[in-house]
C-alpha positions as CSV (number, residue, x, y, z in Angstrom):
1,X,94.1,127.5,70.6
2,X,94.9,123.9,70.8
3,X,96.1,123.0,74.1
4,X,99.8,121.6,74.1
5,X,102.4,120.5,77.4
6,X,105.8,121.9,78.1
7,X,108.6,119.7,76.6
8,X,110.1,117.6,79.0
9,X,107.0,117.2,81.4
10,X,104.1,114.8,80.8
11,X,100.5,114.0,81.9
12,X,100.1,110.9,83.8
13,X,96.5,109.0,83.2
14,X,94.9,107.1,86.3
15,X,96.5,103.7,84.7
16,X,100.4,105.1,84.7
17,X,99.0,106.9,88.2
18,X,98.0,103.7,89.8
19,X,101.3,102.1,88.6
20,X,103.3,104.9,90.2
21,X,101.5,104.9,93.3
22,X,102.6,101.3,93.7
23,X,106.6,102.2,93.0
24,X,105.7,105.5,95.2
25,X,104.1,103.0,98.0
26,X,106.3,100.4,97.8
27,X,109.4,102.5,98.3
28,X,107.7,104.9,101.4
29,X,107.0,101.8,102.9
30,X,110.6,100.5,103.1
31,X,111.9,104.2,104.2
32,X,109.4,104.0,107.2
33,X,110.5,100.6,107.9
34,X,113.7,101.6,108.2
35,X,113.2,104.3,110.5
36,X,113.4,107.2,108.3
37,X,110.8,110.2,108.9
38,X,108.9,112.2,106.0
39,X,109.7,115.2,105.0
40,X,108.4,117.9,102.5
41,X,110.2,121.2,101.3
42,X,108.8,124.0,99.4
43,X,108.9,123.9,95.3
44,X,110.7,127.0,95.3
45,X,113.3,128.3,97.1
46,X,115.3,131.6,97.3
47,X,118.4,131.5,94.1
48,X,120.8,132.2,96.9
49,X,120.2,128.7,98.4
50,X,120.3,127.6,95.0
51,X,122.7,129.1,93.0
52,X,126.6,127.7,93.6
53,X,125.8,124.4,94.7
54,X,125.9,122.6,91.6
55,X,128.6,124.0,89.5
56,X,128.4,126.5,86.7
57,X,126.3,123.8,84.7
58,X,123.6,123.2,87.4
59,X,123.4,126.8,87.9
60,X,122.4,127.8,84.3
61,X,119.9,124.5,84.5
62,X,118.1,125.8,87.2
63,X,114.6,126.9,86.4
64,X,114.5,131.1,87.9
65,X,111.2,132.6,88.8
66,X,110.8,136.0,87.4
67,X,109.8,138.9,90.4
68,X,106.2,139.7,90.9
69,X,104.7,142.7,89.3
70,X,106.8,144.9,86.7
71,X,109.9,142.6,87.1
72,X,112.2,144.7,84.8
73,X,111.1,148.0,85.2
74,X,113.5,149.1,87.5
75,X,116.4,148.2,85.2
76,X,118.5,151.1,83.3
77,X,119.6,150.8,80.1
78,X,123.3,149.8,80.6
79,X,122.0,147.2,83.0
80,X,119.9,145.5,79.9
81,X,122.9,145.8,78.1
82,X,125.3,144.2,80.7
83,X,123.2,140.7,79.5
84,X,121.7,138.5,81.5
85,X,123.9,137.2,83.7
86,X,124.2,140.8,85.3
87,X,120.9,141.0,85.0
88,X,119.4,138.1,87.1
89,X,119.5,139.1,91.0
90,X,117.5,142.2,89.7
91,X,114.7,140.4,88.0
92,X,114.7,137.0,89.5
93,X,114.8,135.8,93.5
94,X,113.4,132.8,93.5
95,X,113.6,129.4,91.6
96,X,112.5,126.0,91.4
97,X,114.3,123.2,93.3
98,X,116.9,121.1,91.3
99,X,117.3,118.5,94.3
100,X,116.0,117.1,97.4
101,X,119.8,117.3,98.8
102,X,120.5,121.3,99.1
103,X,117.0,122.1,100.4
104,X,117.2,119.5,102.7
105,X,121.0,121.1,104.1
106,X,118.9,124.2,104.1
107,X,116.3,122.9,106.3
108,X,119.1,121.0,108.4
109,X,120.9,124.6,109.3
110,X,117.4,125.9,109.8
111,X,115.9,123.8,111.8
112,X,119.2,122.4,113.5
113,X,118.1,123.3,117.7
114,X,114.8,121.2,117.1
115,X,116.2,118.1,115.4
116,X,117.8,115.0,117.2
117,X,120.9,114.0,116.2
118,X,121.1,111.5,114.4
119,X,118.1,112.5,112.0
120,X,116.4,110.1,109.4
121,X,114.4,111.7,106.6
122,X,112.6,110.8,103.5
123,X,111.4,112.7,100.9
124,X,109.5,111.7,98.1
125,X,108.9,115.3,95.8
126,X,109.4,116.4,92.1
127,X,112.4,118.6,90.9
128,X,112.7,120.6,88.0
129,X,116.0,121.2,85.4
130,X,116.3,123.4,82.8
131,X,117.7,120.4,80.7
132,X,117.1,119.6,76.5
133,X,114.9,116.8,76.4
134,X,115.5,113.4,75.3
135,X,114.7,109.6,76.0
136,X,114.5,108.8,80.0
137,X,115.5,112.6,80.5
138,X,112.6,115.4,81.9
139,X,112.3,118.6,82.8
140,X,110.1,117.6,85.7
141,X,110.8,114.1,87.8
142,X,110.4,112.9,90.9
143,X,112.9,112.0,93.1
144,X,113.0,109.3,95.9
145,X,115.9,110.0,99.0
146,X,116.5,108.8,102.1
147,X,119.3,110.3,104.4
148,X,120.5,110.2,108.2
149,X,122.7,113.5,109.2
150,X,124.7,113.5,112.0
151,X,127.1,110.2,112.4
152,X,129.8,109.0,110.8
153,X,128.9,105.6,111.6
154,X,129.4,102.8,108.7
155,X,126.2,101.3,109.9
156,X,124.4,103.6,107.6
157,X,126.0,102.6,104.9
158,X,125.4,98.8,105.9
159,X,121.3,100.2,105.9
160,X,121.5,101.7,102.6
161,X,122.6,98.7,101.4
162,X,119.9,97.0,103.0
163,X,117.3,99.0,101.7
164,X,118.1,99.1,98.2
165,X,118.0,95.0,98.4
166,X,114.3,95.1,100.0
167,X,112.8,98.2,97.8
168,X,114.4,96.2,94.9
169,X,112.7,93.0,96.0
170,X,109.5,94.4,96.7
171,X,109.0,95.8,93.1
172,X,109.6,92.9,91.8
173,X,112.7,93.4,90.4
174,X,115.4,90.7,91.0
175,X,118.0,90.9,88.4
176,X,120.2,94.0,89.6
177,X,123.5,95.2,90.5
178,X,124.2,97.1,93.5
179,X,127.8,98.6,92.8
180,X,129.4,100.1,95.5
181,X,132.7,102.7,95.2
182,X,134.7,104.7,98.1
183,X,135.8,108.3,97.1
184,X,138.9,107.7,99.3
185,X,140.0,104.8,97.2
186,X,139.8,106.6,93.9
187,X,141.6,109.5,95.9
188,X,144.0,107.2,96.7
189,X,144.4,106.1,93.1
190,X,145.4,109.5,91.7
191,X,148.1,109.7,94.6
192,X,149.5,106.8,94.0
193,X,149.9,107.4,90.4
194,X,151.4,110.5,91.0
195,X,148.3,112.3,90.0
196,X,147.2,114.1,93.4
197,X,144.1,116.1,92.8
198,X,143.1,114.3,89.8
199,X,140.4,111.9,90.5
200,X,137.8,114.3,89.1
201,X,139.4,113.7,85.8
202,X,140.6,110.0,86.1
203,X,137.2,109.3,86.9
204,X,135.2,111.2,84.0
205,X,137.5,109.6,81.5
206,X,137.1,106.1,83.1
207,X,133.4,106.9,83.7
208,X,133.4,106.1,79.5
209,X,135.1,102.4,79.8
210,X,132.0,100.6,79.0
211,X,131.3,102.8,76.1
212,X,134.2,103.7,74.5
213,X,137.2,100.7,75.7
214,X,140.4,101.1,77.4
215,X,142.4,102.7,74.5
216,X,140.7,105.4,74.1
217,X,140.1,106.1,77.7
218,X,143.5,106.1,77.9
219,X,143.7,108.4,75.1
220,X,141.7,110.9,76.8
221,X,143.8,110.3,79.8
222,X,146.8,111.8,78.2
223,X,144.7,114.8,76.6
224,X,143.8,115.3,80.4
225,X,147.2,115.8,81.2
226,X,148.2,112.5,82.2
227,X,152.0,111.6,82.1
228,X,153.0,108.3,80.6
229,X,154.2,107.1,83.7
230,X,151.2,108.1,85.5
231,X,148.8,105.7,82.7
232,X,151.5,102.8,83.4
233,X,151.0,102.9,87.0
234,X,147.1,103.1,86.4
235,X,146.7,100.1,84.3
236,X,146.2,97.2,86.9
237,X,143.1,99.1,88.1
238,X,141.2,97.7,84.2
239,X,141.9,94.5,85.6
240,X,140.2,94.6,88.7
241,X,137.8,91.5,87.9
242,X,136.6,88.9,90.5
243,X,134.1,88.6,93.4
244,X,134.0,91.4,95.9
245,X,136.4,90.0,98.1
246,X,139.4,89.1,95.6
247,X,138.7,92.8,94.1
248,X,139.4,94.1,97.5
249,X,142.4,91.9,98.0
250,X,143.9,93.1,95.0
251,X,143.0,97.0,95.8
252,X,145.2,96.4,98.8
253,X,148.4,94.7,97.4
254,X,148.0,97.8,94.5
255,X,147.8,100.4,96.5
256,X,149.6,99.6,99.4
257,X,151.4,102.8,99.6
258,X,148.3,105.0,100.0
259,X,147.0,106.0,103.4
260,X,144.0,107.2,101.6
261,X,143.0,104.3,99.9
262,X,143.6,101.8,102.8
263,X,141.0,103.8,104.7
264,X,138.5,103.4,101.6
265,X,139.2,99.6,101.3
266,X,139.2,99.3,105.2
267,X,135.6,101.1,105.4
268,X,133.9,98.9,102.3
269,X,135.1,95.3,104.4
270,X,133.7,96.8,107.5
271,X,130.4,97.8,105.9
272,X,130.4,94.5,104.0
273,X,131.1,92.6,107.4
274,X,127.8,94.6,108.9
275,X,125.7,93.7,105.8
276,X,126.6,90.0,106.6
277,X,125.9,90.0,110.3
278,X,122.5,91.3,109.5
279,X,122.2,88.4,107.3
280,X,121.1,89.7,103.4
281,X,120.2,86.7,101.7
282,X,121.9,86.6,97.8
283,X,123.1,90.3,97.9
284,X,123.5,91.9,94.7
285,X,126.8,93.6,95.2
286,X,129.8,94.2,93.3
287,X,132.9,96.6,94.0
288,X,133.5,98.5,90.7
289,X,136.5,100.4,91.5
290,X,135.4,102.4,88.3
291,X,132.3,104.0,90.0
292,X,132.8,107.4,90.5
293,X,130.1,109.4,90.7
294,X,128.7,112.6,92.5
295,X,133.0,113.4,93.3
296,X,132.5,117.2,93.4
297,X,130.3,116.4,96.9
298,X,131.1,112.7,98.5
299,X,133.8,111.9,100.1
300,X,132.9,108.1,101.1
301,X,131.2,105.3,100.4
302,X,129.2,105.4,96.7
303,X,126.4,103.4,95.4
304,X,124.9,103.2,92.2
305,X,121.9,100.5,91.2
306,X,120.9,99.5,87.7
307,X,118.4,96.8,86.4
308,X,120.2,94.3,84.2
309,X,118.7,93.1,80.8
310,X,117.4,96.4,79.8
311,X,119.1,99.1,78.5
312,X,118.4,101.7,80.9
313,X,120.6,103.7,83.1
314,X,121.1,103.6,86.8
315,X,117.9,104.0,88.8
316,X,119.1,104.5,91.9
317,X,122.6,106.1,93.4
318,X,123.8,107.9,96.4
319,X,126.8,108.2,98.6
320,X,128.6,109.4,101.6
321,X,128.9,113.6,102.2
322,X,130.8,115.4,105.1
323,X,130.1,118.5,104.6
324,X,126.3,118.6,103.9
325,X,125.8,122.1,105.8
326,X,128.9,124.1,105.0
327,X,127.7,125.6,102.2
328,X,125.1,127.7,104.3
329,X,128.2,128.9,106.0
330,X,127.7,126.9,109.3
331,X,130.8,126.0,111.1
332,X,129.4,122.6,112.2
333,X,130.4,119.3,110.6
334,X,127.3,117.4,110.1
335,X,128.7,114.2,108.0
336,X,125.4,112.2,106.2
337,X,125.2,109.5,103.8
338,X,121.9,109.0,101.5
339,X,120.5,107.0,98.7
340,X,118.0,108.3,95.9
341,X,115.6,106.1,93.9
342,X,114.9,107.6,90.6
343,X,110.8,106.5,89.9
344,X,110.6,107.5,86.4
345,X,113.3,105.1,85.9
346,X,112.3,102.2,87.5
347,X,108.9,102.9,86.4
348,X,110.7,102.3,82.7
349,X,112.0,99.2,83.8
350,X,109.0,97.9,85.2
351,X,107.2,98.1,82.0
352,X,109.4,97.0,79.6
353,X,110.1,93.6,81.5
354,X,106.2,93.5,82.6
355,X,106.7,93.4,86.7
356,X,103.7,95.2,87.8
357,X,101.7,93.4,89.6
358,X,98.3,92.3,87.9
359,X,96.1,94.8,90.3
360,X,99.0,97.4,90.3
361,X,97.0,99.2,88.0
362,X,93.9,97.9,89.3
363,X,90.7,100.7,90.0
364,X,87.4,100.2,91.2
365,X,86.6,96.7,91.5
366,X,83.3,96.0,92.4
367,X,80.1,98.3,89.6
368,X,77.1,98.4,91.0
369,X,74.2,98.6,88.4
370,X,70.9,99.2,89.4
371,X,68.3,98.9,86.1
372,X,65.8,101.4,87.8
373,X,65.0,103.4,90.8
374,X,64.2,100.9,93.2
375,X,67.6,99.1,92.7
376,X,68.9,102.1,94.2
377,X,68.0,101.2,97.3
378,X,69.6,98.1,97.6
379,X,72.4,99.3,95.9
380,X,73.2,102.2,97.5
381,X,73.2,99.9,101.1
382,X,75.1,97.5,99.3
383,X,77.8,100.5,98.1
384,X,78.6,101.1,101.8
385,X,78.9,97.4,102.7
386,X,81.2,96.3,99.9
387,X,83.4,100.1,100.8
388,X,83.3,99.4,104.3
389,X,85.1,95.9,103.6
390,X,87.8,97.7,101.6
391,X,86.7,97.0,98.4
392,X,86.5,99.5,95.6
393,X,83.2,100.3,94.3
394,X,81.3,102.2,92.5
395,X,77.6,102.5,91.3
396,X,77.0,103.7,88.1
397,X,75.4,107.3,88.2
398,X,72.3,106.8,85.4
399,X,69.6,104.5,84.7
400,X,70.8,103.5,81.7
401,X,71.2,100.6,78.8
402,X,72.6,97.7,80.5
403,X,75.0,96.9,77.8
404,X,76.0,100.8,77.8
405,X,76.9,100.4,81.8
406,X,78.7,96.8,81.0
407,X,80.6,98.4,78.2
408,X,81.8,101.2,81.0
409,X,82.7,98.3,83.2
410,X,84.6,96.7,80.1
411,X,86.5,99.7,79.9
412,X,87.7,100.7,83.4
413,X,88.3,96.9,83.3
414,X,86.2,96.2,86.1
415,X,86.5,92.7,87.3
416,X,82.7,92.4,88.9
417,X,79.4,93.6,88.2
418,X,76.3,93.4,90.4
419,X,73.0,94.2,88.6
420,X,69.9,94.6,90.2
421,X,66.3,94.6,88.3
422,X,63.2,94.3,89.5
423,X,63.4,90.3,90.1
424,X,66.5,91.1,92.5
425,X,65.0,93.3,94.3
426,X,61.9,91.2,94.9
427,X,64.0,88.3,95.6
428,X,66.9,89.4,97.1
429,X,69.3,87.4,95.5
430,X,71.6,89.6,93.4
431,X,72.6,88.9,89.7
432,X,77.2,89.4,89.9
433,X,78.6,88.8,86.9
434,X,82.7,87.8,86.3
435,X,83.3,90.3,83.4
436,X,86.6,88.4,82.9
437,X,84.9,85.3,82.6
438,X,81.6,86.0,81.4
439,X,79.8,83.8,84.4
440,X,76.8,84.9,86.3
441,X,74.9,83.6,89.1
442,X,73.3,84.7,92.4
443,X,74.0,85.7,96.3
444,X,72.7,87.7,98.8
445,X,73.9,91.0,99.4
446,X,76.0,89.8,102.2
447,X,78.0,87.6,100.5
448,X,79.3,89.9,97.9
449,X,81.8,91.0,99.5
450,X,83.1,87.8,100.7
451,X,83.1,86.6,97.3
452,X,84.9,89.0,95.5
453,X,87.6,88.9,98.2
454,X,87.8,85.3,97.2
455,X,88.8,86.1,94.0
């Protein structure tokens, strides 16, 4: 039977691997710069954490795990018939993670005596969704978060900020947009238009502004059950344009009459103001009073990254949550904010405007090729030398053609290649060839190393 792959999941070769790695580096390194600590949940976890926390839709695009053994044989016949549905806690306990977020409240309420307040965690893990298919969308993905539990602090938020800038930066990619949102504002909004409760719905018809224009989001406004005069007050918010600060100038003299959104304007300026005392050189933000995502869970701040010049979606989001733990029942408020890179994505974006980095993908660097036994034994010394000074090498396992062993080093793309016949043995000086450039010439063993460092 011809071996095939699940839809939605993929095989990643040592090339796509190594340019991973780099993303997966690059970002671990800024998380542990910032403080934050690793940590890893399991794959699975039982439904009942699961099940509930993301809606009726998440729910059926969770991926169950079927019970060991006969997992339907202690079902009657009017339970088969009651559908499936009924039928799941009987057959299924257990299913694959959908986040990072709800196993990470689990292990919170869990592990809550033993953690010090507040806590700073990464976690860098793939997640699985029952989803169809399609273009930038997977079954399987990795996801990227960093969160701090425990403080309401706005400093956090100023940090976040801060650390989508430098992971940004340190891929390589310098044409973004950081847009930032405040649940409170949008809150505001609806009251103010005489809308209370509503900014679930505002914000999924003005999620579609960019795609489908003002009329007709106004259009689905009013099939929403939006009054008239409700749409009326609404309309200054489309014209919202200007820097950062004149967006938030305008917010106010709008919205003057909400509590609500004063508090969301008031906490952006003083996270702004903490962004500038650290200094961030050419920040890439912009208030988009349109942002609204994640409502059914934050209740603060929201970010949402996206690369500009390609035509891929956001890459990164995250947002501000007070009630991370109540869902496990626990009586404690435990307030958090968090940010989540998406790797598949930025991989995306990395490749089609070519920003990783020449060695990115780079393997062994050094091949060793001995033409016969007794090259062996200077290679194999050699080997440990050139390994020892943190260079990648390999020696090629046969005694074999030397242009069958340079077509191998052709193929990995291996930059150098050190070959050693009988005269180099004798002599001492080794033959290392520039398989980019096609030059030759010889060294001693010692200063191999040295050389290929060079460059």
């Amino acid at each position: 039977m011809k071996p095939t792959l699940v839809k939605g999941t993929r095989d990643f070769g040592p090339e796509q691997m190594s340019k991973r790695l780099f993303i997966f580096d690059t970002i671990r390194a800024t998380f542990k710069r910032f403080g934050f600590l690793p940590l890893e949940t399991p794959s699975m976890e039982n439904l009942s954490t699961l099940m509930g926390k993301y809606g009726d839709e998440g729910d059926q695009l969770l991926f169950k795990i079927l019970n060991s053994g006969d997992f339907a044989g202690s079902l009657a016949p009017e339970q088969l018939a009651a559908g499936s549905k009924a039928m799941l806690p009987k057959i299924a306990e257990k299913g694959l993670r959908y986040d990072l977020t709800v196993p990470f409240a689990r292990y919170v309420v869990m592990s809550r005596h033993a953690l010090t307040l507040p806590f700073k965690r990464y976690q860098m893990q793939p997640v699985w969704r029952a989803d169809r298919p399609q273009k930038g969308r997977y079954r399987e993905f990795y996801q990227c978060d960093a969160d701090v539990v425990g403080t309401d602090s706005l400093l956090c938020e100023a940090e976040i900020v801060l650390m989508v800038h430098e992971v940004m930066r340190n891929l390589g990619i310098e044409n973004f947009a950081l847009k930032v949102n405040n649940r409170k504002i949008l809150t505001g909004i609806a009251e103010f238009i005489d809308a209370p409760g509503m900014e679930g719905a505002l914000a999924v018809a003005i999620d579609k502004l960019d795609k489908i224009g003002q009329d007709k989001v106004l259009d689905e406004l009013r099939e929403r059950g939006f009054s008239d005069s409700s749409i009326t007050a609404l309309l200054p918010m489309f014209t919202m344009q200007g820097s950062t600060n004149e967006v938030l100038e305008k917010l106010k003299n709008w919205l003057t009459t909400s509590e609500t959104a004063q508090r969301g304007i008031a906490e952006i300026e003083e996270m702004l103001a903490l962004v500038g005392q650290y200094g961030l050189e050419n920040p890439k933000l912009e208030l988009d009073v349109t942002l609204a995502r994640g409502l059914s869970y934050y209740t603060g701040a929201i970010f949402e990254v996206k690369a500009l010049g390609v035509s891929i979606g956001s890459i990164s989001g995250g947002g501000r949550y007070d009630n991370l733990t109540s869902a496990f029942g626990t009586s404690e408020r435990l307030s958090g904010v968090g940010i989540s890179f998406g790797v598949d994505r930025i991989y995306d974006v990395m490749e089609e405007l070519n920003l990783f980095p020449e060695g990115a993908g780079q393997g062994t660097q050094v091949l060793v090729v001995p033409f016969e036994e007794s090259g062996r034994h200077v290679g194999l010394p050699l080997l440990a030398s050139l390994r020892g000074a943190g260079i990648a090498a390999e020696l090629y396992p046969d005694l074999s053609k030397v242009k069958k062993m340079l077509d191998y080093a052709n193929a990995k793309r291996i930059p150098f290649v050190v070959l050693i016949g009988s005269e180099e043995v004798q002599t001492g000086q080794l033959a290392v060839k520039n398989m980019v450039t096609g030059e030759q010439q010889k060294m001693s063993a010692d200063a191999i190393a040295a050389f290929v460092q060079a460059g």
